[in-house]
N, C-alpha and C positions, 0 to 999 in steps of 0.2 A: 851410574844407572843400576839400578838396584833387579835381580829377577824377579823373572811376573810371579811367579809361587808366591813369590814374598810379599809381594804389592795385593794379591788378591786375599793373601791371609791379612798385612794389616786392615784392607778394608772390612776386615769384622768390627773395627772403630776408628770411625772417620772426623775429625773437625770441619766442619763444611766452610767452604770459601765465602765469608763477609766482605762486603766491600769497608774499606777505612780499617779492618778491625785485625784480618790475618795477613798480615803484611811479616817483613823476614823477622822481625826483630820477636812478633808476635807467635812464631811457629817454633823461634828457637825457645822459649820460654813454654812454650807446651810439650816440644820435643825430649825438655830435662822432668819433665813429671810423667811421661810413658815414652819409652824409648820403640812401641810396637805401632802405635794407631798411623794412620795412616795420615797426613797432615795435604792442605789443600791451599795455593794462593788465593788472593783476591780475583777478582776478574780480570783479567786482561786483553783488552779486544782487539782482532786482528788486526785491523786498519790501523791501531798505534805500534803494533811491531813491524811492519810491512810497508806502512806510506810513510809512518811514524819517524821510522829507524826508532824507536825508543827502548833500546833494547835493556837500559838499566832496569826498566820494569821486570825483567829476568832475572835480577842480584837476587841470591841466595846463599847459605851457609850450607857447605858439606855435612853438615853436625844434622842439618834438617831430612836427610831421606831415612826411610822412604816418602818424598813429596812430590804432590802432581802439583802442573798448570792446569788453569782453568781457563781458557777463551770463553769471550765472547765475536759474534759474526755471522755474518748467512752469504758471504760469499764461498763457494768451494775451494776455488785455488789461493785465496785470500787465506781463507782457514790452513787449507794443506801447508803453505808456507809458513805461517805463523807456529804450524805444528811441527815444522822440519826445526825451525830457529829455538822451540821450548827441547825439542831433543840435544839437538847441540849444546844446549847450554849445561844436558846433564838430567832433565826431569824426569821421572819415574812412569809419568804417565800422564796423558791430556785429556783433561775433560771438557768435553761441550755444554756452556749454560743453555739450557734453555727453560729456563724458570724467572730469572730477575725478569719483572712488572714495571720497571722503572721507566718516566718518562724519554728519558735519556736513550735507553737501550730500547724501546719500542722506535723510537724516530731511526734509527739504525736497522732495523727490521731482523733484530735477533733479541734472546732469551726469551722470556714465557708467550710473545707472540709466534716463536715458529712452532709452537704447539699447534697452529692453524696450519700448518704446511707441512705434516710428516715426510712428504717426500724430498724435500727442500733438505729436511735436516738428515734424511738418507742421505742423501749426494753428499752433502758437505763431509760426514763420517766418513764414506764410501773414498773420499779425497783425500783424507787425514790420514784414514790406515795405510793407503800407498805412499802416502809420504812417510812415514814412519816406520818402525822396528818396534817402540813402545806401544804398550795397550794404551786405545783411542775407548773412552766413556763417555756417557752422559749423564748431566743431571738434566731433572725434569719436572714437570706438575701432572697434577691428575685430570687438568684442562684447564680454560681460560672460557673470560665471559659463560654465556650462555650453550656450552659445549655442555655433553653429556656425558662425562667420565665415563660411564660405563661402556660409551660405545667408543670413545674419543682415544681412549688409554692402552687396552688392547691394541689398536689397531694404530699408534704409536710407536709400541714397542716392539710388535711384528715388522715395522718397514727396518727398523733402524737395527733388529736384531738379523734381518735379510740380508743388510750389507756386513756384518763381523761383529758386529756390538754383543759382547758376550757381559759388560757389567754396567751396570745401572742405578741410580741412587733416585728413588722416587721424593718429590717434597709433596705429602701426603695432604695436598690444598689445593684449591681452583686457586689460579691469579686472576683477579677485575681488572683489564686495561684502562677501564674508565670505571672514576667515581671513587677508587680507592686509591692512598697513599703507597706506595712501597714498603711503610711503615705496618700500616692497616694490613694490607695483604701476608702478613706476616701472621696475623692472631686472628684477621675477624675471618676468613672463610672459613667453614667449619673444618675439621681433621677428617679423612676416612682412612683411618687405620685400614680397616677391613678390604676396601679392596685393593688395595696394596698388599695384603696376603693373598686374594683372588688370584692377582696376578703372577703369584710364587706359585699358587696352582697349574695356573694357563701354560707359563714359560718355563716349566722346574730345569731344564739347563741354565735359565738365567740366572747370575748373579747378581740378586738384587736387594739395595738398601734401602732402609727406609730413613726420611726427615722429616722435621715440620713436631713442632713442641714436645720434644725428647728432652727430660729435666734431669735427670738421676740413670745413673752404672744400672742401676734394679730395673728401670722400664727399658732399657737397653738388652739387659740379659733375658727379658719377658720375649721381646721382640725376637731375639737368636734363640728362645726354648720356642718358640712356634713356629720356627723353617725358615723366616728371613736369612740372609744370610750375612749382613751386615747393618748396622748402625750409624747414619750419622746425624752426630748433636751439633748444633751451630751456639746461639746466646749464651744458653746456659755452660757450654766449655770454653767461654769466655768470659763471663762473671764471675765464675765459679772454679776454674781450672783444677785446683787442685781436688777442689771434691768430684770432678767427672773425670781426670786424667790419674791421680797420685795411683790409685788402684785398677786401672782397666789391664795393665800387663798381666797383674796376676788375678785377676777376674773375668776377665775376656778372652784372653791370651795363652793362661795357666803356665804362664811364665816363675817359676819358684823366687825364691827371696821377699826380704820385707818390699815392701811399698815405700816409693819415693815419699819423703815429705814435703810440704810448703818450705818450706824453713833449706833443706836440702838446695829446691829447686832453686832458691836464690844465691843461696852460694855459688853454686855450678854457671850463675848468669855472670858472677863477676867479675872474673877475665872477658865473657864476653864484651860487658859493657866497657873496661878500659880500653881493650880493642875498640873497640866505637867511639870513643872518644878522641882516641889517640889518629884516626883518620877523618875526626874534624865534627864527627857528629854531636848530641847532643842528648844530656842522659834523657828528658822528657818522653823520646821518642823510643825507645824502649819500657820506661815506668809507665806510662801508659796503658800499659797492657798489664801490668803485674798488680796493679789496684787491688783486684779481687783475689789473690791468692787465699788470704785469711778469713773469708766472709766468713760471717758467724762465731768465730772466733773472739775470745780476750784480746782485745789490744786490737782490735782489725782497725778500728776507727784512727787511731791514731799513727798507724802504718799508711793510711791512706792519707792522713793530712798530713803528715812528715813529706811523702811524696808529692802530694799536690803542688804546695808550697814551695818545695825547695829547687825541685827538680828542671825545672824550666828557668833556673838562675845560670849566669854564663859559666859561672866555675864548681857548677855542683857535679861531683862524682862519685865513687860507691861507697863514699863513707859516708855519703849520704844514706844510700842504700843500706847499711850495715845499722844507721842511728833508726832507720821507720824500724829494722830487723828488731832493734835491741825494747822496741813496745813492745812486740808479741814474744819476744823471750821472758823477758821479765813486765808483765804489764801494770804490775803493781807499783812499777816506779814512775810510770808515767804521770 
């Protein structure tokens, strides 16, 4: 367990919890290109640690903190417990979804529809904190369906900052329970930046971050020179890793030394991944995530189909990794 100090300064830069996408294999490979930002799992909903027993959904690397859980759930002592089980296991911090729009997760009567219930997702926080020692947060939207952010949002974040909620990660979009994808809900509601800075006015004790199509370290650093007080990028520090992470320590963080490279961060994956192998795994399920290190880069193209191809064979290992490596070192041999 890592201290709160340290957990509220990384979240000046956050990778936000994707579902499919930030899994452990996914966090260690972001963790070796900033060793500051704050790293976030997938969702994971009470009722599978709880009724579930599923507790491997809680495997993680020491190498990964400072990192939170992410719940999903709208039961309180469901919650509370599922918060006790993410401390024991060592997390840094629990945060409550309440933003996924997902068919899935509305039939469950938790993320972006307890935006209709601020006092519901009171209690539930109000249960976490007692159960815990770690900071209890949330993420959120700026409303759902036909809500009126401007009246919706505020009074959101006054119930939940009522019971202890001192940090907050806004995703700066309405969800549409109906009529849009999870997909959709991602791009087509419009962004409002602005009153997500409103609300650094309204709350200035709160610590609050912003989400929702943060592409580049530059609109990150825009956002912490106007009073937010955090950042978190989701897609694009997953497409892009090493151009949203290589540099955020010493840009975000003003941590001295060069900047991690692409090229660096692979290296340092490859003990990892023999460990992985060697307990039966399978390199895919790490490569998967490492696709994008090179975007835009010489040789990126052929780094990606060296992995595509290879990696998903029963006896492919890092010299697999090392042969996509040896495109973008020398790409002219390719």
């Amino acid at each position: 367990m890592t201290d709160k100090s340290l957990i509220t300064k990384a979240a000046r830069l956050s990778v936000a919890p994707m579902m499919d996408w930030t899994d452990r294999h996914c966090r260690v490979l972001h963790r070796h290109l900033s060793s500051e930002s704050l790293l976030y799992t997938e969702m994971v909903t009470a009722p599978a640690l709880v009724r579930g027993g599923a507790m491997h959904l809680l495997d993680y690397s020491p190498e990964e903190h400072p990192v939170a859980l992410q719940l999903g759930g709208s039961d309180p002592q469901e919650l509370a417990q599922a918060a006790r089980l993410g401390q024991e296991a060592g997390y840094d911090e629990i945060n409550l979804n309440v933003g996924c729009p997902s068919d899935r997760v509305q039939s469950g009567t938790f993320g972006a529809v307890l935006m209709k219930d601020p006092a519901l997702v009171a209690r539930c926080c109000a249960a976490m904190r007692r159960a815990v020692n770690i900071e209890v947060t949330v993420k959120c939207r700026i409303g759902v369906d036909d809500q009126d952010p401007e009246e919706v949002l505020p009074e959101f974040l006054a119930q939940v900052i009522a019971v202890g909620i001192e940090r907050v990660t806004v995703h700066a979009r309405k969800a549409w329970l109906r009529g849009l994808s999870p997909k959709e809900n991602r791009d087509i509601p419009p962004l409002d930046y602005d009153l997500v800075m409103r609300m650094k006015g309204l709350f200035p004790s709160l610590h609050l971050s912003v989400n929702g199509g943060i592409t580049s370290l530059v609109q990150a650093e825009e956002f912490l020179d106007r009073g937010l007080d955090g950042v978190m990028i989701g897609r694009a520090a997953y497409h892009q890793p090493a151009d949203l992470l290589s540099a955020a320590d010493r840009r975000v963080f003003g941590r001295p030394g060069p900047d991690t490279t692409a090229e660096q961060a692979v290296q340092k994956m490859l003990p990892y991944i023999e460990a992985h192998l060697s307990s039966g795994g399978r390199l895919n399920q790490i490569t998967r995530h490492m696709l994008g290190l090179f975007a835009g880069r010489p040789g990126a193209r052929h780094w990606r189909r060296v992995l595509s191809e290879g990696a998903h064979k029963p006896d492919a290992g890092p010299e697999l990794v090392e042969r996509a490596l040896s495109e973008i070192v020398t790409p002219a041999a390719a």
